[in-house]
Each structure stands twice: as C-alpha cells, then as structure tokens.
mmCIF file of the N, C-alpha and C atoms, coordinates in Angstrom:
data_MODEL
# 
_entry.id   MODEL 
# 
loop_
_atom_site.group_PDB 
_atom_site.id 
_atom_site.type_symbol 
_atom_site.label_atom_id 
_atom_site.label_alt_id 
_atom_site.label_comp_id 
_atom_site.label_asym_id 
_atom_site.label_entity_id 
_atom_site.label_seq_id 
_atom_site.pdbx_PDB_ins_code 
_atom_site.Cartn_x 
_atom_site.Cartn_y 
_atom_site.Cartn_z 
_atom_site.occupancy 
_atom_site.B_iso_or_equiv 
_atom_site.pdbx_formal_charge 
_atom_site.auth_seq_id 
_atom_site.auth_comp_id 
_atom_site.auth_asym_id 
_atom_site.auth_atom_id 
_atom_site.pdbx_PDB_model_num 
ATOM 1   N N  . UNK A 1 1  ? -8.320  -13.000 -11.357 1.00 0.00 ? 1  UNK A N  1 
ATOM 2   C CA . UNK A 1 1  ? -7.229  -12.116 -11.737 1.00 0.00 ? 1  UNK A CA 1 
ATOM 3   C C  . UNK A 1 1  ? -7.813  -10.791 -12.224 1.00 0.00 ? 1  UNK A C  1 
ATOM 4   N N  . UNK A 1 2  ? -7.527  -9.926  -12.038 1.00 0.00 ? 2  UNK A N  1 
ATOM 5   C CA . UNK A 1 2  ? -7.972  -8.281  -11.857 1.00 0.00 ? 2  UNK A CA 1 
ATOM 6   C C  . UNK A 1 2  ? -7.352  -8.324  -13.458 1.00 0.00 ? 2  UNK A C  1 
ATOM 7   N N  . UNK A 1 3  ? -8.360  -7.325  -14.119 1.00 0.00 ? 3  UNK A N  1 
ATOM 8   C CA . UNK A 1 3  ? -8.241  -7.201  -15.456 1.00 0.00 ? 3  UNK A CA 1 
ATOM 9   C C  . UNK A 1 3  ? -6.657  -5.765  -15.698 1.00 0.00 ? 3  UNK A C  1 
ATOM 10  N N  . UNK A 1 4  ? -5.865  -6.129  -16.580 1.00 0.00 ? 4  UNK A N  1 
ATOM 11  C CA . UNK A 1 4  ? -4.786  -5.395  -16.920 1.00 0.00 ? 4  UNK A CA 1 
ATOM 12  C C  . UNK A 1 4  ? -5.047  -3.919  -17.205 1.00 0.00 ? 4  UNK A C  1 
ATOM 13  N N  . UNK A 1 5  ? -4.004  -2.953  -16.677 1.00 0.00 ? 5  UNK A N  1 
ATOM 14  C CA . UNK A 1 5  ? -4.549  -1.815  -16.729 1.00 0.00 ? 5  UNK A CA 1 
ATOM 15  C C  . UNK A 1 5  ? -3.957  -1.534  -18.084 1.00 0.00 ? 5  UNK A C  1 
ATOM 16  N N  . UNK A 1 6  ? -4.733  -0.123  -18.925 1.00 0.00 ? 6  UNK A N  1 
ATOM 17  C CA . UNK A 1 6  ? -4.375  0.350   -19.569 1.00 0.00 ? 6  UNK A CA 1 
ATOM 18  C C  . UNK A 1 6  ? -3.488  1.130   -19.977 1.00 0.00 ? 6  UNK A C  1 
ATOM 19  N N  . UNK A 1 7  ? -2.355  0.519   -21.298 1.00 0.00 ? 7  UNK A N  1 
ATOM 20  C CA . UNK A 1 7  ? -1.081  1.561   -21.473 1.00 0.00 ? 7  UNK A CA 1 
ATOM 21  C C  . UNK A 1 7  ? -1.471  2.847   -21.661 1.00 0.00 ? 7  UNK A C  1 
ATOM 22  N N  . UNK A 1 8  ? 0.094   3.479   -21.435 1.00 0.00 ? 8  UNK A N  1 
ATOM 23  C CA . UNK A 1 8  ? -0.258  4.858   -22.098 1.00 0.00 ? 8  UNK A CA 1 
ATOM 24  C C  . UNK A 1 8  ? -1.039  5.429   -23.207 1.00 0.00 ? 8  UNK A C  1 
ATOM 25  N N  . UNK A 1 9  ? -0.327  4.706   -24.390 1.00 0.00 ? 9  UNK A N  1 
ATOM 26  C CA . UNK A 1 9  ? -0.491  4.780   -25.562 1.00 0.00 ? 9  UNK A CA 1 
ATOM 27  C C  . UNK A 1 9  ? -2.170  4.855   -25.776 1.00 0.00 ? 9  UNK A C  1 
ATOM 28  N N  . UNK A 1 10 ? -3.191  3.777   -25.144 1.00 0.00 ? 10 UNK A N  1 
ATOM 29  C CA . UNK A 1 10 ? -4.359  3.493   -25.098 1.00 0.00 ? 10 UNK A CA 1 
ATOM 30  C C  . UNK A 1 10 ? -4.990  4.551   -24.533 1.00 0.00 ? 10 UNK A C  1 
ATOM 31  N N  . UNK A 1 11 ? -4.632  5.095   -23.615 1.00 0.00 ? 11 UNK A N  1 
ATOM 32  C CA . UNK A 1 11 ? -4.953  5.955   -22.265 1.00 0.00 ? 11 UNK A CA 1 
ATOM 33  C C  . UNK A 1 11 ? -5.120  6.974   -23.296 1.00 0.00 ? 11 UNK A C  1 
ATOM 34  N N  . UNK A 1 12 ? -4.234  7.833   -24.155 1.00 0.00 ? 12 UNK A N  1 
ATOM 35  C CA . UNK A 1 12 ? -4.129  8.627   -24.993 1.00 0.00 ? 12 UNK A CA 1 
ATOM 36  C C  . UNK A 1 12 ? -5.044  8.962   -25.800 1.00 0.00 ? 12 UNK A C  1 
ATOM 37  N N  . UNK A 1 13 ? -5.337  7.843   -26.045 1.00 0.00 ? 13 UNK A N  1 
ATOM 38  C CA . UNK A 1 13 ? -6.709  7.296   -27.103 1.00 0.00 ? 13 UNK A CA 1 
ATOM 39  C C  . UNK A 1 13 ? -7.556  7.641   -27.202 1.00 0.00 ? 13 UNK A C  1 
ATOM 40  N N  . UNK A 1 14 ? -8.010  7.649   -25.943 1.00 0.00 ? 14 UNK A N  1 
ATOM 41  C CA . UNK A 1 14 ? -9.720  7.466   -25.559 1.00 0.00 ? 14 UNK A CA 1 
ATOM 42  C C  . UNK A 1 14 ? -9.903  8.942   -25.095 1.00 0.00 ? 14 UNK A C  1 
ATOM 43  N N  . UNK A 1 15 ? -11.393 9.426   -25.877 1.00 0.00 ? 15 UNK A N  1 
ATOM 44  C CA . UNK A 1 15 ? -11.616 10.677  -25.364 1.00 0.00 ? 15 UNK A CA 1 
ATOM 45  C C  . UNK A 1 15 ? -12.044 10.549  -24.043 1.00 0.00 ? 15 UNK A C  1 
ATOM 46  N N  . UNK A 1 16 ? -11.560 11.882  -23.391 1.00 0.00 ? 16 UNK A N  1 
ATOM 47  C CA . UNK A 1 16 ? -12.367 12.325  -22.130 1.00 0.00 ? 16 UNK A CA 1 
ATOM 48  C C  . UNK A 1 16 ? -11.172 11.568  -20.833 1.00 0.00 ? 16 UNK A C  1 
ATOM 49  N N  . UNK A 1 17 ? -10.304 10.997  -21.297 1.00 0.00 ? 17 UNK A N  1 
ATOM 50  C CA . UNK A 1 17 ? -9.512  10.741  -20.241 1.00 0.00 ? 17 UNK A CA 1 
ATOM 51  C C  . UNK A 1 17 ? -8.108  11.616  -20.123 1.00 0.00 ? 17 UNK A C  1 
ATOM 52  N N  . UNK A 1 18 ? -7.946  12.104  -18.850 1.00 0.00 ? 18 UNK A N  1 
ATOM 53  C CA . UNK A 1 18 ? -6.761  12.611  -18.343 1.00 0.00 ? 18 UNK A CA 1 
ATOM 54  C C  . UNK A 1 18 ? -5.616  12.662  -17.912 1.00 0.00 ? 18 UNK A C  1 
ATOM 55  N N  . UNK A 1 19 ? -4.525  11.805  -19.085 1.00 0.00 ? 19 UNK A N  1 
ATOM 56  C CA . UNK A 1 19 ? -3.608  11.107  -19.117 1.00 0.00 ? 19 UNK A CA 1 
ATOM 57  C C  . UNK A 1 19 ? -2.802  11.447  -17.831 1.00 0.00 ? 19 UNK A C  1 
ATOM 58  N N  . UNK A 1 20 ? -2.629  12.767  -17.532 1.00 0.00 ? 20 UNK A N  1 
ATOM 59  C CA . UNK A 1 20 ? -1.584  13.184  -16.560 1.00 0.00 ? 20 UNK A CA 1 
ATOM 60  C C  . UNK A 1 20 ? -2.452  13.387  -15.081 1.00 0.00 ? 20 UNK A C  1 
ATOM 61  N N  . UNK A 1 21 ? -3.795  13.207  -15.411 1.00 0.00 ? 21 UNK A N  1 
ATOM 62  C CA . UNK A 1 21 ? -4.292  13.033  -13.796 1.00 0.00 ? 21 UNK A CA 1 
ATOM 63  C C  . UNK A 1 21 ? -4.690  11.669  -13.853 1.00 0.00 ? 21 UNK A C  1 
ATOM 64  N N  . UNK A 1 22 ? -4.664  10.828  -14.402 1.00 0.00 ? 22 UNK A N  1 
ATOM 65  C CA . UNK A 1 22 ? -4.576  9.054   -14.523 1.00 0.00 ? 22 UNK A CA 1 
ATOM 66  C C  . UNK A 1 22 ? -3.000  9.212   -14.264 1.00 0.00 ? 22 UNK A C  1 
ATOM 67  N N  . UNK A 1 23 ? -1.907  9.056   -14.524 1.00 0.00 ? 23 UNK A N  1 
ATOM 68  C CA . UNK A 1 23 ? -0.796  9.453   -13.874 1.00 0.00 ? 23 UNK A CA 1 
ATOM 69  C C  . UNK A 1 23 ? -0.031  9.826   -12.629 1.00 0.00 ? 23 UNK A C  1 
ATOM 70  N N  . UNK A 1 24 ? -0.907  10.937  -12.100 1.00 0.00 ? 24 UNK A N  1 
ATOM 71  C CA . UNK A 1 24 ? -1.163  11.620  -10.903 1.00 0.00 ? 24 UNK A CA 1 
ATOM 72  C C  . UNK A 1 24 ? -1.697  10.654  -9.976  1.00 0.00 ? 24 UNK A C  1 
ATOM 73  N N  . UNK A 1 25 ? -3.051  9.942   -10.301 1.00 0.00 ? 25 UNK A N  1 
ATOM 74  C CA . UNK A 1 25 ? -3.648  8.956   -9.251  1.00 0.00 ? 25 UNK A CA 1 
ATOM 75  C C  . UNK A 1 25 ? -3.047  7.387   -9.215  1.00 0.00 ? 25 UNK A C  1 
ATOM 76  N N  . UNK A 1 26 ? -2.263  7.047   -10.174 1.00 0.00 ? 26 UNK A N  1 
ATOM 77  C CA . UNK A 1 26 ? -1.519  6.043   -9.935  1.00 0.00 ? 26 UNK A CA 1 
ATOM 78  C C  . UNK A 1 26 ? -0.112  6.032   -9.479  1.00 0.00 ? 26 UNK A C  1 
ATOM 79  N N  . UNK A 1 27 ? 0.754   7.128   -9.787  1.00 0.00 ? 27 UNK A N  1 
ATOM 80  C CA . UNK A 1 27 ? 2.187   7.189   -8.751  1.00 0.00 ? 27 UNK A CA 1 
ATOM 81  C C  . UNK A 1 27 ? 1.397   7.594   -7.080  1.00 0.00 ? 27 UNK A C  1 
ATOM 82  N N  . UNK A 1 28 ? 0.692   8.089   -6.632  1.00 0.00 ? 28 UNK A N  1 
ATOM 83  C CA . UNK A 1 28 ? -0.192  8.491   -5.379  1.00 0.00 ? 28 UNK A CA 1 
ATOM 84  C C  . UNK A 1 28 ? -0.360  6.659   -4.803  1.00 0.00 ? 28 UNK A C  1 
ATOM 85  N N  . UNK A 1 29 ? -1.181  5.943   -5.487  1.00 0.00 ? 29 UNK A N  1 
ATOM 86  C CA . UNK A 1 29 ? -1.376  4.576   -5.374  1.00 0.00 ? 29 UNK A CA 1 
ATOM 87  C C  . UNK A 1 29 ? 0.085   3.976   -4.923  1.00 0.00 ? 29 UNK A C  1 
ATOM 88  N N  . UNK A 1 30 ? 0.947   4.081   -5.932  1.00 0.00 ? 30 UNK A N  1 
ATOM 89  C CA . UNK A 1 30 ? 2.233   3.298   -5.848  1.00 0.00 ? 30 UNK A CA 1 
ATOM 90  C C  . UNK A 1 30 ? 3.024   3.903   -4.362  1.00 0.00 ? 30 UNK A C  1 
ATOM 91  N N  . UNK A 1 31 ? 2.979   4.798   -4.373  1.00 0.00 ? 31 UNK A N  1 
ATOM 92  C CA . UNK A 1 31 ? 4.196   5.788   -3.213  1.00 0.00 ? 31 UNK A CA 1 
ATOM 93  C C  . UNK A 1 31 ? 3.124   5.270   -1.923  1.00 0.00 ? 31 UNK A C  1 
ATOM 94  N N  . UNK A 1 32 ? 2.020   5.134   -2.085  1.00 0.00 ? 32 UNK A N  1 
ATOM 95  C CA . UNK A 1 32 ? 1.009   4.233   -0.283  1.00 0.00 ? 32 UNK A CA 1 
ATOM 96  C C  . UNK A 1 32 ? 1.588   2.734   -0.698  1.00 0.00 ? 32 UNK A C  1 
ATOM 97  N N  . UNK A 1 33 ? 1.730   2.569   -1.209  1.00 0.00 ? 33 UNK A N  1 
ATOM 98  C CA . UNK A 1 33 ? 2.027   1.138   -1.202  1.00 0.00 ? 33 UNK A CA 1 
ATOM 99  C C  . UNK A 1 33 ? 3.480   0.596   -0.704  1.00 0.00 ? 33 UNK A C  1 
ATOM 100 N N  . UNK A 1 34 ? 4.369   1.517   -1.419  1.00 0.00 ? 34 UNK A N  1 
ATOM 101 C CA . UNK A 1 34 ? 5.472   1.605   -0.869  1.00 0.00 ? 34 UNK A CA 1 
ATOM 102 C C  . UNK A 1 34 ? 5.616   2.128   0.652   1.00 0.00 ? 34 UNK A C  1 
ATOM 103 N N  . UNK A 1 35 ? 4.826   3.125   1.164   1.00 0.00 ? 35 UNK A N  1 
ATOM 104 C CA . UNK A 1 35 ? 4.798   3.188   2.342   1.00 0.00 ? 35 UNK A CA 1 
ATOM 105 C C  . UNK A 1 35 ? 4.016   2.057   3.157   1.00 0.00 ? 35 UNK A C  1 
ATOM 106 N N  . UNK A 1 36 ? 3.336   1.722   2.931   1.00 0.00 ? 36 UNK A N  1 
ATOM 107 C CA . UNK A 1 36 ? 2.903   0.880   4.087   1.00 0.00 ? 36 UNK A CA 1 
ATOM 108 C C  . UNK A 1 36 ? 3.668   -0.652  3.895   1.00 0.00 ? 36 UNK A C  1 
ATOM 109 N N  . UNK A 1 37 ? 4.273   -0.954  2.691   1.00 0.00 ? 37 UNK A N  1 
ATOM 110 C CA . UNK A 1 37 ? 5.779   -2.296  3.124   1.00 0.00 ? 37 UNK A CA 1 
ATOM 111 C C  . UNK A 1 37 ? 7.060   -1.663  3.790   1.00 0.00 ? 37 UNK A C  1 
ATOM 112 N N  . UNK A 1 38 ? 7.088   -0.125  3.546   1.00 0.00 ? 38 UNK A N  1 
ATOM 113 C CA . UNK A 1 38 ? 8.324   0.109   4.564   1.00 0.00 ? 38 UNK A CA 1 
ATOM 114 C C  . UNK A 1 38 ? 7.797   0.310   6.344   1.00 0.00 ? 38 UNK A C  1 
ATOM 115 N N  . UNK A 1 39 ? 6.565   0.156   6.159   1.00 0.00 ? 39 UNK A N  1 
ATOM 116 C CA . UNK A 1 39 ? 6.186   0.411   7.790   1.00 0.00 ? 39 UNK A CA 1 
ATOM 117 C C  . UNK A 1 39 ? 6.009   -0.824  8.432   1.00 0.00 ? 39 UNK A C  1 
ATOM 118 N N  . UNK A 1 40 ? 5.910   -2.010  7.268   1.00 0.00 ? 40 UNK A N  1 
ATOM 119 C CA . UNK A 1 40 ? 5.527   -3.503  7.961   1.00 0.00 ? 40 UNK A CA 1 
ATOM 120 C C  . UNK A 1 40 ? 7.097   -4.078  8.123   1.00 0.00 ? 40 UNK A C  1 
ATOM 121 N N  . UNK A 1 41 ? 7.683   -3.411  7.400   1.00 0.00 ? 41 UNK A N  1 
ATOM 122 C CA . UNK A 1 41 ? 9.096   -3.704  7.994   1.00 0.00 ? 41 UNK A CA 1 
ATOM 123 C C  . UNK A 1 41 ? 10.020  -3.187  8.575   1.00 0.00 ? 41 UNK A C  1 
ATOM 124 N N  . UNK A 1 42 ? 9.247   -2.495  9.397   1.00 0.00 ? 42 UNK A N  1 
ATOM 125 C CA . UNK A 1 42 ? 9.952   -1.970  10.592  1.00 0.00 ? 42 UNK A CA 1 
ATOM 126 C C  . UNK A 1 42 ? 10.405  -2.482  11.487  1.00 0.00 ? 42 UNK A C  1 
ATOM 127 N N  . UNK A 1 43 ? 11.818  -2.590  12.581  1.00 0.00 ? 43 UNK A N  1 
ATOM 128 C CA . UNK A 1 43 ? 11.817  -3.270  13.378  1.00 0.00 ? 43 UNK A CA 1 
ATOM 129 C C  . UNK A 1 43 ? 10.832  -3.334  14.696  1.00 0.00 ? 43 UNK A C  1 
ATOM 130 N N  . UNK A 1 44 ? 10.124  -4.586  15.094  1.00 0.00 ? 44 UNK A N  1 
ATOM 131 C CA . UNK A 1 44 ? 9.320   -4.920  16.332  1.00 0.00 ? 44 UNK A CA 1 
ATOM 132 C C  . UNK A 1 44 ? 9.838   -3.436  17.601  1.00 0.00 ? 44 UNK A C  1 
ATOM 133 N N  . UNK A 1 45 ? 9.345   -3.118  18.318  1.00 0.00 ? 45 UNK A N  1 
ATOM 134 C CA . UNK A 1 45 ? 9.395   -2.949  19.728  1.00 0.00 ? 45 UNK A CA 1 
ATOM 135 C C  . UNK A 1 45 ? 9.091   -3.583  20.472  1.00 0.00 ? 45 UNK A C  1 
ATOM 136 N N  . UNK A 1 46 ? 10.120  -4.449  21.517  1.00 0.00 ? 46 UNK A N  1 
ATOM 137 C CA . UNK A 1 46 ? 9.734   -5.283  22.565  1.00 0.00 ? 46 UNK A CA 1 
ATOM 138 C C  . UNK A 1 46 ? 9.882   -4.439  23.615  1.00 0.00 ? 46 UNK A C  1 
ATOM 139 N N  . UNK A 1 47 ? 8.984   -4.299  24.552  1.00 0.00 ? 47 UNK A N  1 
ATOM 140 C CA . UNK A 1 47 ? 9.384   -3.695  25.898  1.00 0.00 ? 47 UNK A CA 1 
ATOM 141 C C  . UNK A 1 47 ? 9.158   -5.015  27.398  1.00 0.00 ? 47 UNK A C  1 
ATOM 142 N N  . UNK A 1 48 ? 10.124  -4.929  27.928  1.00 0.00 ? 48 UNK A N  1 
ATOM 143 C CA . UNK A 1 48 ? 9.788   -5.763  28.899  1.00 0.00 ? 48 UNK A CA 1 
ATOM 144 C C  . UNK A 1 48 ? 8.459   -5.426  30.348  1.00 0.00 ? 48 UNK A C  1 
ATOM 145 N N  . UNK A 1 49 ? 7.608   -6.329  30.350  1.00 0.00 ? 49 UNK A N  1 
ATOM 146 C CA . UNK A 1 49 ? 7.318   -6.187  31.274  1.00 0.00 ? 49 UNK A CA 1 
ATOM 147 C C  . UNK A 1 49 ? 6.705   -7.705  31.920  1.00 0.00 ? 49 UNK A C  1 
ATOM 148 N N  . UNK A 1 50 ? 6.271   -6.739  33.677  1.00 0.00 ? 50 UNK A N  1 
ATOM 149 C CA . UNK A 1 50 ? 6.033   -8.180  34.269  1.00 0.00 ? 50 UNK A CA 1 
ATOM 150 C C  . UNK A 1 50 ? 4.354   -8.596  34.140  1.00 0.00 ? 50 UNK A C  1 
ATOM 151 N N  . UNK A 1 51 ? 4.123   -9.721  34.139  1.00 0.00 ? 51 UNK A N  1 
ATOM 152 C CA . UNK A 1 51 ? 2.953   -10.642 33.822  1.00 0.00 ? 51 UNK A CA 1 
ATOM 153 C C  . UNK A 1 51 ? 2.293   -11.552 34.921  1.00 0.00 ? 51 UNK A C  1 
ATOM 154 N N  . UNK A 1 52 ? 1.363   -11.487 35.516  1.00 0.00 ? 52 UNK A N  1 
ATOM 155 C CA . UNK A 1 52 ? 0.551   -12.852 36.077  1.00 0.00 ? 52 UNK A CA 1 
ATOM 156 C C  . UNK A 1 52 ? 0.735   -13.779 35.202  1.00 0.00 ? 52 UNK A C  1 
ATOM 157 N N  . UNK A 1 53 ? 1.782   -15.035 35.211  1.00 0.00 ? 53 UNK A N  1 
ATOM 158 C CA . UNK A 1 53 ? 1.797   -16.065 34.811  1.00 0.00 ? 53 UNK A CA 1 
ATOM 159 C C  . UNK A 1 53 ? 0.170   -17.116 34.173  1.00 0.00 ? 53 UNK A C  1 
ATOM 160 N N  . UNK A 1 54 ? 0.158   -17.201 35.716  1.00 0.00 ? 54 UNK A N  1 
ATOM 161 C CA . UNK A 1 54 ? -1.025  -18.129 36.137  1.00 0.00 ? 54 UNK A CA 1 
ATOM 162 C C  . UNK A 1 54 ? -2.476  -17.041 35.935  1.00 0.00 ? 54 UNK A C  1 
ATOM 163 N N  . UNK A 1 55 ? -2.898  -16.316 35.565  1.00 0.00 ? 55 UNK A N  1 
ATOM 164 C CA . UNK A 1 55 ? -3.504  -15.437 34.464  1.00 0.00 ? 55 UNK A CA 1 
ATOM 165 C C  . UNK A 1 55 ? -3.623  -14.964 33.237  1.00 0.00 ? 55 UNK A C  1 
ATOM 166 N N  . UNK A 1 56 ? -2.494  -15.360 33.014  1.00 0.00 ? 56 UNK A N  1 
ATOM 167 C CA . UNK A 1 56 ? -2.326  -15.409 31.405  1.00 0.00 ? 56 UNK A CA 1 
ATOM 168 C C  . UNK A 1 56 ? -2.415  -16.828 30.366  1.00 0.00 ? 56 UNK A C  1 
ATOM 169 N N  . UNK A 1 57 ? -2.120  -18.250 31.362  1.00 0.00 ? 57 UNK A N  1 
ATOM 170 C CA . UNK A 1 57 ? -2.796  -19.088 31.051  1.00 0.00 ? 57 UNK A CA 1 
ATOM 171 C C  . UNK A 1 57 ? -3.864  -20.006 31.215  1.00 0.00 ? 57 UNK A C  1 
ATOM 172 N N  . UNK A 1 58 ? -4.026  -19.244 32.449  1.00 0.00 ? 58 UNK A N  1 
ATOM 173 C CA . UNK A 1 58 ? -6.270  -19.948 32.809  1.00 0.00 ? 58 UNK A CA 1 
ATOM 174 C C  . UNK A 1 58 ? -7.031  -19.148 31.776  1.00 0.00 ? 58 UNK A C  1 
# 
C-alpha cells in the first residue's frame, strides 16, 4: 500500500515546499486520470470486414 499523501495543513509546514505548485502538480495528475477513464470508456468501433476463415484458424 503506497504511503498516504500529505495534507495541506502539513504541506504548509514544511520549509521549502510549494504549496500551490504541489497543488498545481496534483489537479494536472487528477484531470490525466480522468482523461484516460473517459477514453477507456468510449464506445468500441466495429467495422465490418471480410476474413479468410480457414486462415484465421490454422
């Protein structure tokens, strides 16, 4: 299990960190993530076409 990220409040805390570009690189993270489940649920494209039967299962 991947260790818990740090709240704001903590984030705040600690010198040398950049609350609003730690911010910046995690909505960036979230909005790819969200894109690539709206692209896996896209509907299929079937296109018909014709096949060598007896080539496709030897």
């Amino acid at each position: 299990m991947a260790p818990a990220e740090p709240d704001a409040a903590t984030l705040s805390k600690r010198p040398g960190v950049d609350t609003k570009g730690e911010v910046k690189t995690q909505l960036a993270r979230m909005e790819a993530l969200v894109r690539d489940l709206l692209d896996y649920a896209k509907p299929w494209r079937i296109e018909k076409a014709e096949i060598d039967l007896a080539a496709a299962i030897a």
